[in-house]
C-alpha distance (Angstrom), angle and dihedral (degrees) to the residues before:
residue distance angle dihedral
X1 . . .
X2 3.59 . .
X3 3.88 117.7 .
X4 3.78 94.0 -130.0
X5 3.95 86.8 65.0
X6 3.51 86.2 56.9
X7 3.75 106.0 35.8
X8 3.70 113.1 113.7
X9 3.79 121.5 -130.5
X10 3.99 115.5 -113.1
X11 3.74 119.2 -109.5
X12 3.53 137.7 -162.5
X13 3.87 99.5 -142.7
X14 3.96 128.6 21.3
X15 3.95 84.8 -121.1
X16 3.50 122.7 20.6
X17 3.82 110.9 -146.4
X18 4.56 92.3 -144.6
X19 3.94 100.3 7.9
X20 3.75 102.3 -168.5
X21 4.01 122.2 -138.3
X22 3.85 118.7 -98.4
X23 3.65 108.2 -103.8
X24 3.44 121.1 -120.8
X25 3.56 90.6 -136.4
X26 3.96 88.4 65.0
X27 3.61 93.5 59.1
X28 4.12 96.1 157.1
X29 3.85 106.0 73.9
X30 4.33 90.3 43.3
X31 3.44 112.3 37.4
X32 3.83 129.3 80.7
X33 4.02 116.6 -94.4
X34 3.78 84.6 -122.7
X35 4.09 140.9 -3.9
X36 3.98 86.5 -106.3
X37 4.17 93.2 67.6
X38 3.84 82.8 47.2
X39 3.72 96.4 54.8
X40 3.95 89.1 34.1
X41 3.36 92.4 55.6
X42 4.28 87.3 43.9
X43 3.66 86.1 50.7
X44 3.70 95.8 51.5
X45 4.06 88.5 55.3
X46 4.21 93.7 49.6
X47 3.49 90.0 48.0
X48 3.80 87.4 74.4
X49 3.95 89.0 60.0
X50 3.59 133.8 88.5
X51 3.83 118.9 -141.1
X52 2.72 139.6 -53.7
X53 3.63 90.3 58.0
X54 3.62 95.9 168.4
X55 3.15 136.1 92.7
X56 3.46 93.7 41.5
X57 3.93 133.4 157.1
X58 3.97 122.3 -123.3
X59 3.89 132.8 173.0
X60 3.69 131.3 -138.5
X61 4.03 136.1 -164.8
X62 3.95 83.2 -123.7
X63 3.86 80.9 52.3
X64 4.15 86.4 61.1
X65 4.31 68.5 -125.4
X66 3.85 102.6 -70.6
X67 3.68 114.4 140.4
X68 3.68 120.7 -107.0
X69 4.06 130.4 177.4
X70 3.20 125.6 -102.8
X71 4.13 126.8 -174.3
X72 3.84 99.8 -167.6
X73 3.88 147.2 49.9
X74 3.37 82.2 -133.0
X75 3.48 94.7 45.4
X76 4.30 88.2 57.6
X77 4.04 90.7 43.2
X78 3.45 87.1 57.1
X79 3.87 102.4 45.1
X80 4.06 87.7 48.8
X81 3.84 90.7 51.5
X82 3.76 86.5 47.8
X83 3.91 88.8 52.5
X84 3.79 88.3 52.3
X85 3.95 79.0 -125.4
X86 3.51 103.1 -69.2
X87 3.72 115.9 141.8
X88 4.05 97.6 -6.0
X89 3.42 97.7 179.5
X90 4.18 121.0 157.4
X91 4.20 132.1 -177.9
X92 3.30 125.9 -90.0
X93 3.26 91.0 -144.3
X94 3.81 138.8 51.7
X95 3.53 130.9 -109.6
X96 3.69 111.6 -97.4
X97 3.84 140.2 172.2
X98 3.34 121.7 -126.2
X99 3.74 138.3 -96.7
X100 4.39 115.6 -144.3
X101 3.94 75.2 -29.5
X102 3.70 95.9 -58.5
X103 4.22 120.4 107.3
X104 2.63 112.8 -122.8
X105 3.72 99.6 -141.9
X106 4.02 135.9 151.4
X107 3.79 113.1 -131.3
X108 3.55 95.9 -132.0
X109 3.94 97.2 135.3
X110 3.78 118.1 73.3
X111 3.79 120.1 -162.3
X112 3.91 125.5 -168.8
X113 3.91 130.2 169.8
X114 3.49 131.9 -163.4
X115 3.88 116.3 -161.6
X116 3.27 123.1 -146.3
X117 3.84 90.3 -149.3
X118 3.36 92.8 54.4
X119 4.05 100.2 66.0
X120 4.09 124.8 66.3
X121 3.68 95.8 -133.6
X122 3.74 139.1 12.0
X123 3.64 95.9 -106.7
X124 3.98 94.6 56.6
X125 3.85 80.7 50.0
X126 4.37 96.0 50.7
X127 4.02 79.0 39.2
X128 3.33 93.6 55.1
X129 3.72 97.2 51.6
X130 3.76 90.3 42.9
X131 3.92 84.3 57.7
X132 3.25 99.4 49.5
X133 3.52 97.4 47.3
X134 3.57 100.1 52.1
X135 4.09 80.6 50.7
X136 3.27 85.7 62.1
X137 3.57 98.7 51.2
X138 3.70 99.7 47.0
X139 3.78 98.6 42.9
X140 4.00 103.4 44.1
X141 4.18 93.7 39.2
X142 3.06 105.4 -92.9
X143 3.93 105.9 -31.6
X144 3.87 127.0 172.3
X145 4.03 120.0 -160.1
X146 3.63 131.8 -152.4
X147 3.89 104.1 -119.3
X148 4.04 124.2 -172.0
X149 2.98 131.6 -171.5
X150 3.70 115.3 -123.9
X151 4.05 109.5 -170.1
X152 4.15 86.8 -101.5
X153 3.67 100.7 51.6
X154 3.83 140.2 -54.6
X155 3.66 123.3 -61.4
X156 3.45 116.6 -155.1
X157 4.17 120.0 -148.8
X158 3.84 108.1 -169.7
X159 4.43 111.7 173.6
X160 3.75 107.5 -148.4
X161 4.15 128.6 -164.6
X162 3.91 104.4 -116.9
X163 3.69 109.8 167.8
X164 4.15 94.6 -156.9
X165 3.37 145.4 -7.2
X166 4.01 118.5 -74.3
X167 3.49 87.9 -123.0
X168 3.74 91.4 65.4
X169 3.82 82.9 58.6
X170 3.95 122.7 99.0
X171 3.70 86.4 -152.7
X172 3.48 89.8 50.5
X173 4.03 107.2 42.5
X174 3.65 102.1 83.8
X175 3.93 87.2 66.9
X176 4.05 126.5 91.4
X177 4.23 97.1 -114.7
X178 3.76 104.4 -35.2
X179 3.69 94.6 174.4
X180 4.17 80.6 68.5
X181 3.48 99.0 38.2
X182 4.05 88.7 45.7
X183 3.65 86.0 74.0
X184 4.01 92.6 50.4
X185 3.63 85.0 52.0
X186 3.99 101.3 47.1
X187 4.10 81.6 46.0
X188 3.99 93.7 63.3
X189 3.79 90.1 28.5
X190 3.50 102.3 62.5
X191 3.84 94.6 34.6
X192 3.81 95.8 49.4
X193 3.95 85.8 -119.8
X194 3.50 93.0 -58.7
X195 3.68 99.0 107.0
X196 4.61 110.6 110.8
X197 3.68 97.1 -73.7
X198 4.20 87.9 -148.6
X199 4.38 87.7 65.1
X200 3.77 98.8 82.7
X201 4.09 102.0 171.8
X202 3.67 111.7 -141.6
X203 4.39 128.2 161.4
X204 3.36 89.7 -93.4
X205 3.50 108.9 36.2
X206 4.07 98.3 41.0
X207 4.07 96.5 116.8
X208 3.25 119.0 166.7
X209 4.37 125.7 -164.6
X210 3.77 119.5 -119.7
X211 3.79 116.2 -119.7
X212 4.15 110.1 -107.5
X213 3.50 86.9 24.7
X214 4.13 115.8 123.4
X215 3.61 120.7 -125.3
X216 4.00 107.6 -146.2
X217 3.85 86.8 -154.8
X218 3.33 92.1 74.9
X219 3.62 103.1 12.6
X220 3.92 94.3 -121.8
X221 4.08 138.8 107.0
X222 3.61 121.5 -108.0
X223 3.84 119.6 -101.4
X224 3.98 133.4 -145.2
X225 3.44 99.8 -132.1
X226 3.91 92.4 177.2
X227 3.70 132.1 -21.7
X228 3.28 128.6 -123.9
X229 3.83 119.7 -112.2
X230 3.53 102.3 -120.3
X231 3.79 98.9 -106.6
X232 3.80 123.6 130.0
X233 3.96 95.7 -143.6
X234 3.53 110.9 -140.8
X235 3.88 119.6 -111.1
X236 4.40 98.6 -119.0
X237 3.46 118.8 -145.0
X238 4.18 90.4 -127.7
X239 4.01 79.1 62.5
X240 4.20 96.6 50.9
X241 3.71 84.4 43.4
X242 3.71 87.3 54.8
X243 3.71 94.7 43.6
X244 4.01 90.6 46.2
X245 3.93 97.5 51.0
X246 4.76 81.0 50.4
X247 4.00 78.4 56.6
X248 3.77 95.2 47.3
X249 3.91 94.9 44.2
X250 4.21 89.4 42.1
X251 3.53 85.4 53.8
X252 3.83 98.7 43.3
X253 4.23 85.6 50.2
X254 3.98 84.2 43.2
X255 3.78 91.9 63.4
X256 3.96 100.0 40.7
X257 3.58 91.5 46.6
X258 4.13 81.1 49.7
X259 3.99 88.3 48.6
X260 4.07 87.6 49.3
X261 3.70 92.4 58.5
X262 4.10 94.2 45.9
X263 3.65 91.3 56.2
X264 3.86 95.4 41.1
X265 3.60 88.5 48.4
X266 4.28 94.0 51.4
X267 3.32 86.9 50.2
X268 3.84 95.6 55.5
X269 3.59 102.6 36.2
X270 3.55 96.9 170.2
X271 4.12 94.9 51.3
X272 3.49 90.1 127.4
X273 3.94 118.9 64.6
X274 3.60 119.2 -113.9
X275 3.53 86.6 -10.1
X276 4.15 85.6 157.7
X277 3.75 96.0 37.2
X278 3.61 144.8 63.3
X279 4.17 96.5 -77.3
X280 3.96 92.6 100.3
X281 4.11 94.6 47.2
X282 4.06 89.1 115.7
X283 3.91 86.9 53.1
X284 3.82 89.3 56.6
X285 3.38 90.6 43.5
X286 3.91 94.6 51.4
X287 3.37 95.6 49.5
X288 4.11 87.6 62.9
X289 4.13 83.2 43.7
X290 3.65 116.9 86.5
X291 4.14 108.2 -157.6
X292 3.97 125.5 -161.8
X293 3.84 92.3 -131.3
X294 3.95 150.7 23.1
X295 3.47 93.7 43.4
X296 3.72 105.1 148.2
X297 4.37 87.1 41.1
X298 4.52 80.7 56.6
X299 3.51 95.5 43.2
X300 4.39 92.8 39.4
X301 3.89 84.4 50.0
X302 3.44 125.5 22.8
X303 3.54 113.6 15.0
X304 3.69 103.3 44.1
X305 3.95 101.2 41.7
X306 4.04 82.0 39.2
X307 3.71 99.5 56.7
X308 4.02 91.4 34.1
X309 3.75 106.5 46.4
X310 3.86 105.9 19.5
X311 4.36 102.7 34.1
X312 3.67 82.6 37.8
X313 3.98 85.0 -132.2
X314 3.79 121.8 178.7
X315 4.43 112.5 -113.1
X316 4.12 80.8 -114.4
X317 4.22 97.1 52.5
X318 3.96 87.1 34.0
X319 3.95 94.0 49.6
X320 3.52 89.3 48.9
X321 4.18 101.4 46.5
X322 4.05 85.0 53.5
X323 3.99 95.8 45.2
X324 3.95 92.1 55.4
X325 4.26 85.7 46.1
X326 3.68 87.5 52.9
X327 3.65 91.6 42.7
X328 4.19 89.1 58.4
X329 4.21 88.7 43.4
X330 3.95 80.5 56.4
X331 3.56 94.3 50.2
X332 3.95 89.4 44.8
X333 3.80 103.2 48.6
X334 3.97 113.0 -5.4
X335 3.86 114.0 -107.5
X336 3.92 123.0 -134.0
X337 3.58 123.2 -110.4
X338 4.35 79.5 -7.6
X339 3.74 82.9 -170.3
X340 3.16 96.2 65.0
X341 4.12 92.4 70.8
X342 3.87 95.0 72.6
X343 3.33 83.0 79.7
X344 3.68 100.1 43.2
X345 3.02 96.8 48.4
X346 4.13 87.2 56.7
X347 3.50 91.4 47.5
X348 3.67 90.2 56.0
X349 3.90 97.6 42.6
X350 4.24 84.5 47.5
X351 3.80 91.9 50.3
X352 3.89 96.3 47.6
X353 3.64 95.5 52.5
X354 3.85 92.5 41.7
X355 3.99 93.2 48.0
X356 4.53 97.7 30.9
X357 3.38 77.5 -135.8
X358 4.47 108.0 176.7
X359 3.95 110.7 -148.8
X360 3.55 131.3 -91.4
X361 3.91 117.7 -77.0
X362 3.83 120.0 -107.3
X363 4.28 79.8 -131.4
X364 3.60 88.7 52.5
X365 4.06 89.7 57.1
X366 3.65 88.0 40.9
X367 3.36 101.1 47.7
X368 3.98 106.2 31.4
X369 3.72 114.8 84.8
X370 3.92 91.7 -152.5
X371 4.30 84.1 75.9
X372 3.83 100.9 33.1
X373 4.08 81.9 116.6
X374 3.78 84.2 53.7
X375 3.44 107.1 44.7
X376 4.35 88.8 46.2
X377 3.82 81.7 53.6
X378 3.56 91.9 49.1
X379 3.78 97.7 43.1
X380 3.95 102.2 56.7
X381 3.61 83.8 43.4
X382 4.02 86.1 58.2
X383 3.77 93.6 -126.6
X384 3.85 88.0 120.6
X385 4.11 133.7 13.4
């Protein structure tokens, strides 16, 4: 790879307090020599995938960095150059449908980043990517990762042989999507837990930066800092054993921090506020109210902690009351990817009961800008006044 692609842009302090944005109308000191570094350097990132490589989701500082789908190489090169470069960043993984609401996806794409913010000095920082890489090394036979640094840290991008998903796995199937939480586990793994605890890798949010590229938070291109060597390490067995005794002690801590809450909650029987009395009325009432929008915020906050921890309603009953509410939102403005809810709406049953959390005030939605789109909804509906 060219060393322009690579070549870091000068700075006058290690960490500018307000770094500006490079203007598109100074085009010389950001932009690629030539559209063959930019699609070398885009090359150099899709060689870490397996097929299919397309379609595939990327993000873009013109994108204000949501995710959008893309179905061609050419499609990407052209979305970066549209970006001017800034904050390239692309999936590493494809975009698949769904199986029973499950992808169906191999974990053969590991993901680690070091923060900069996150270590006291610079040397626990250099140490800490000196650890993990020699982690790496040892426990997937002999690996070697392409790391870059980013402005903020390194991040770390190792591919991995995985024949199938975990979920094909008998060992694996009495676990909530291991294949997902594989890559959580590989992340603190590898890094002896010292990877940034707010990066949680996940299928759909596993996006990686493209070398040459300039990231605006920091006002500075991405650097290869070495390059992986073009081995897909295979996953061992000693490392699934590993990651399936983290699953067995996760859910062991799972289910005493479950048995916590039951006891705190019998010995404050009136947690909740009103619980008995006419306080949750508008609940009731939106749960006979389909809405057009904010679906997964009602069903994250109020319905599920609602029906859980003030009704007293088993996951079964509680699952089902929130399905057929869905099921008249469909009706009323079509959901996307609708499928997709059966397992929201068991995330948000799982997290209720885990956390005793109560539901969200009716002042709360009155009151709090960050739902004054919810509580409008809400109020020509006549959920609220």
């Amino acid at each position: 790879m060219s060393q322009k692609i690579i070549k870091i842009i000068e700075r006058t302090s290690r960490k500018p307090s307000k770094p500006s944005l490079p203007s598109p109308l100074n085009t010389d000191t950001y932009y690629y020599s030539n559209n063959n570094e930019l699609e070398s350097a885009i090359d150099f990132i899709i060689s870490h995938f397996e097929e299919p490589l397309y379609p595939r989701k990327i993000s873009t500082y013109k994108s204000n960095n949501k995710q959008f789908l893309t179905r061609s190489r050419q499609e990407i090169i052209n979305s970066f150059i549209n970006s001017d470069f800034i904050d390239c960043r692309i999936n590493a993984y494809p975009y698949l449908t769904e199986y029973k609401e499950v992808p169906r996806y191999k974990p053969n794409f590991l993901f680690i980043d070091l923060d900069k913010n996150n270590f006291k000095t610079n040397k626990s920082f250099e140490l800490s990517l000196y650890n993990t890489l020699k982690n790496i090394k040892e426990k997937l036979e002999g690996a070697v990762p392409t790391v870059l640094e980013t402005g903020g840290g390194y991040h770390i991008y190792q591919p991995v042989y995985c024949k199938t998903a975990l979920e094909n796995i008998t060992e694996f199937q009495d676990f909530d999507r291991p294949s997902e939480q594989f890559l959580r586990f590989a992340k603190e793994y590898l890094s002896n837990g010292r990877a940034d605890k707010n990066n949680n890798p996940s299928f759909k949010s596993c996006l990686l930066r493209i070398p040459g590229s300039i990231n605006s938070k920091y006002n500075i291109k991405v650097k290869v800092i070495k390059k992986w060597n073009g081995v897909r390490a295979p996953v061992t067995i000693d490392f699934l054993e590993e990651f399936r005794s983290w699953l067995i002690q996760k859910k062991i801590d799972q289910e005493k921090q479950r048995q916590k809450i039951l006891i705190e909650r019998s010995k404050n029987k009136n947690k909740f506020v009103g619980s008995s009395s006419n306080y949750y009325f508008w609940v009731e009432h939106l749960i006979q109210t389909p809405i057009p929008d904010f679906r997964k915020l009602v069903i994250d906050l109020i319905l599920a902690p609602y029906l859980i921890n003030v009704r007293k309603l088993s996951y079964q009953e509680s699952y089902a009351i929130i399905r057929n509410w869905l099921d008249k939102c469909n009706d009323l403005n079509k959901i996307d990817n609708y499928r997709n809810f059966e397992a929201r709406i068991n995330y948000a049953l799982k997290n209720t009961m885990n956390k005793g959390i109560g539901p969200m005030s009716k002042e709360k939605i009155k009151t709090d800008p960050t739902y004054f789109k919810l509580y409008q909804i809400l109020k020509i509906k006549g959920a609220l006044e």
